[in-house]
C-alpha positions in Angstrom: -51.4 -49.4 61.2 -51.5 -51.5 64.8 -53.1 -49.0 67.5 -50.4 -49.1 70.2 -52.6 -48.6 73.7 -51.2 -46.8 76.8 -51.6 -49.0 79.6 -49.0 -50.5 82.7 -48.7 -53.3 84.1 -49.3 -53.4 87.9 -48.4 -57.1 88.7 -47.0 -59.9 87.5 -48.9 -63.3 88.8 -47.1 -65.7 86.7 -44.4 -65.6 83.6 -47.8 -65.6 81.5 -50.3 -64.3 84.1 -50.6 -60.0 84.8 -53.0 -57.5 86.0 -52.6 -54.3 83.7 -54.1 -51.2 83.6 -56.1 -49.8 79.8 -56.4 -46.6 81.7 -60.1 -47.0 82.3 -59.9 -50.8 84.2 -57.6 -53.6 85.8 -57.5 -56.8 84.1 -56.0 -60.1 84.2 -53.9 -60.7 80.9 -52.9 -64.0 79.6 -49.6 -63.6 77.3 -49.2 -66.5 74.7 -45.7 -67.0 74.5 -42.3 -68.2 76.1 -39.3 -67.0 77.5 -35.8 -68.8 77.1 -34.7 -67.3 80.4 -37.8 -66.8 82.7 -35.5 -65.5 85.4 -35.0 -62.3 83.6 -37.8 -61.2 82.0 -38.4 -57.7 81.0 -42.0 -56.6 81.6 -41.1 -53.1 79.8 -41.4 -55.4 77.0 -43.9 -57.8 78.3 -46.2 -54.0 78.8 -45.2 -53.3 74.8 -46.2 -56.6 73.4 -49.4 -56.5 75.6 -50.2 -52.7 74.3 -49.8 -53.9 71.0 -52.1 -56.4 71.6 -50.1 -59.2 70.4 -50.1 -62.9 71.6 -52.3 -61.8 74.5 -55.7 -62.3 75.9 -58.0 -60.1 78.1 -59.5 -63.0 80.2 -60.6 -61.2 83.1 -62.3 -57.7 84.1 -60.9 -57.2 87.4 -63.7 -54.2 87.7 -66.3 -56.7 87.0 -64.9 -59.1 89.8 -65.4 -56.3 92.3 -68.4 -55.7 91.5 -69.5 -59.6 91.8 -67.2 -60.2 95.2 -68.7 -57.0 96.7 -71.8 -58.6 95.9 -71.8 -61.5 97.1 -70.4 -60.2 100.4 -73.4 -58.5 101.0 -75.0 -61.2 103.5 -71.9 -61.4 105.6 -71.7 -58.1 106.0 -75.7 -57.4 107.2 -74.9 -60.3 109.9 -72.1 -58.8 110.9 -73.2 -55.3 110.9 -73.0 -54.9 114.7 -69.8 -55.7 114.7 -68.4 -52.9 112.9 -69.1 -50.7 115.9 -67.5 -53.0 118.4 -64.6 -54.1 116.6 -63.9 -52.4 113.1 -60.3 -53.8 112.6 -61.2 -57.1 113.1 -64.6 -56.9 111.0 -62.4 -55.5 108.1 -59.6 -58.0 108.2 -61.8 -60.7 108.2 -63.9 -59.0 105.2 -60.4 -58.7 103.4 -60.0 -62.0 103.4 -63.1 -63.1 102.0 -63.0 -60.8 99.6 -59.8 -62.3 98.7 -60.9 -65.6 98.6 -63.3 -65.1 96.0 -60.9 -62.8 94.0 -58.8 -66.1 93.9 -61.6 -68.0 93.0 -62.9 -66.2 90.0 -59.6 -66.5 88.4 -59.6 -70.1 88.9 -62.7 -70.2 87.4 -61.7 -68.5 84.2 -58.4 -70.2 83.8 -60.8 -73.4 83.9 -63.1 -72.2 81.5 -59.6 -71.0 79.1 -58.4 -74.4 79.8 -54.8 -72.4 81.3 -54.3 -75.6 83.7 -51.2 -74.7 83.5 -51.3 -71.4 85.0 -54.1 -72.8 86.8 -51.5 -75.5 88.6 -49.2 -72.9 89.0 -51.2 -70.4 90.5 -52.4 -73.0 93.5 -48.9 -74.3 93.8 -46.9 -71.1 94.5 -48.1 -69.2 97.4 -46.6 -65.8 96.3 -49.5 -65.7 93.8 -51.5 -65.7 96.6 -49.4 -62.6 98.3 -49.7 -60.6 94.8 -53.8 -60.8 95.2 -52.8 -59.3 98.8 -51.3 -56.7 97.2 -53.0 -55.7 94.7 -56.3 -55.5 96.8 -54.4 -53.5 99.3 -53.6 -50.8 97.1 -56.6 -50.7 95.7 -57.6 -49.6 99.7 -54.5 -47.8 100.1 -56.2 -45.2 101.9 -58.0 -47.3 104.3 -55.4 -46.7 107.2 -58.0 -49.8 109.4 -56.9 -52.3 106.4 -53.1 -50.8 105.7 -52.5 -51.4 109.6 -52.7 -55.3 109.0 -50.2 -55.6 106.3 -47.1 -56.8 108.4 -49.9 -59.7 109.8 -51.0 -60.7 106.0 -47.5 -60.5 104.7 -46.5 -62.8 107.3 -46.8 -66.6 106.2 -46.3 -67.4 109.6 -49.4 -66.2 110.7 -51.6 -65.4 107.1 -52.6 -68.9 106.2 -53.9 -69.6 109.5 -56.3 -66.8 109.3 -56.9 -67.3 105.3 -58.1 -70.7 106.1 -60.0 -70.3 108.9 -62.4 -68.0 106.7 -65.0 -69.9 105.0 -67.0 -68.5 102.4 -70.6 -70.0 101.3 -73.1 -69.0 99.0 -76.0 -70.1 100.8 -74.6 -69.0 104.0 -76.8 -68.9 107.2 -76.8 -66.8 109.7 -75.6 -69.1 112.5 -73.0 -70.2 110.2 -71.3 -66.8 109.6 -71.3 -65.4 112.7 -69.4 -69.1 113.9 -67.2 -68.3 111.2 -66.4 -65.2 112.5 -65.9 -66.2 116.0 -63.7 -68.6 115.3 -61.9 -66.5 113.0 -61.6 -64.0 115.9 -60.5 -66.4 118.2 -57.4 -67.6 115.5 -56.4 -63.7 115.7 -56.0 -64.0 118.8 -54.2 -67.0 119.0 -51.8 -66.8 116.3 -51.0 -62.7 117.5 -50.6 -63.7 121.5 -48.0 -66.5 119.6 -46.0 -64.2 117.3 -46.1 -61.9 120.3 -44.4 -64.2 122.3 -42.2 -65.5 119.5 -40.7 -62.1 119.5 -40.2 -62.1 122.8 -38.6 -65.1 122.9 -35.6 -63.7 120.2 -35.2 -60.4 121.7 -34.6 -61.7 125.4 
């Protein structure tokens, strides 16, 4: 007898690509089959097939990537310390995004090391991928009312890439270089608000 789990689904990254929940931890699930009409596919039965563990793959503990971002976040965060009492929304934002960053990254990396280049190519060609990660690391802060406030900015493509980009994580990182990073980061918010600000402007006059 096949031991049917009990977990959802909480996103859908590609046709092939989820995060679902066991009831005890997130991860990324790889499902090894095809759909004759990919425009209508039923994840009630994408959720069944993956609790019954067939044609699927756990490829990737989303706890276990926490863990390893929040670590490796550490530096920036010590030289940046002072600026959590000067300007926590900004500091958080720009914290998000890191952290986002290397959430992308690590499931790069294992898509690599699976050999998915398909969902590999797919993931860095569609950007919505990138607005799921958003998401998903959103509501797993959806208490954080300094974070939540920045959701209309980082759901905005006219304005999310040019901070995403602007955010440059390194492993060696120096001091200099994070808190030039940061500036510069700040001085993008700035730009890119005092634009959409005026942008709106603009259509309502």
């Amino acid at each position: 007898m096949v031991r049917v789990r009990e977990g959802k689904i909480k996103y859908k990254i590609t046709d092939n690509l989820y995060i679902y929940n066991n009831g005890k931890a997130d991860f990324l699930v790889y499902l090894n089959a095809t759909f004759k009409d990919t425009n209508n596919i039923d994840i009630h039965k994408v959720e069944e097939i993956i609790n019954r563990g067939k044609y699927c793959e756990f490829i990737l503990n989303m706890n276990d990537v926490e863990n390893s971002v929040s670590k490796s976040i550490q530096p920036y965060i010590e030289v940046l310390r002072k600026k959590v009492y000067e300007e926590l929304d900004i500091f958080a934002l720009y914290i998000f995004l890191l952290k986002l960053k290397l959430y992308i990254d690590h499931v790069f990396d294992v898509l690599l090391r699976k050999e998915l280049y398909d969902q590999y190519n797919k993931i860095r060609e569609d950007n919505n991928s990138v607005y799921i990660m958003v998401d998903y690391l959103l509501d797993k802060r959806g208490t954080e009312q300094t974070l939540q406030k920045w959701k209309p900015i980082l759901k905005d493509i006219n304005i999310f890439y040019d901070l995403y980009h602007v955010v440059v994580y390194l492993e060696d990182s120096t001091k200099d270089f994070i808190l030039r990073n940061y500036d510069k980061f700040k001085e993008t918010l700035e730009n890119v608000l005092k634009a959409h600000q005026n942008t709106n402007t603009n259509t309502t006059t």
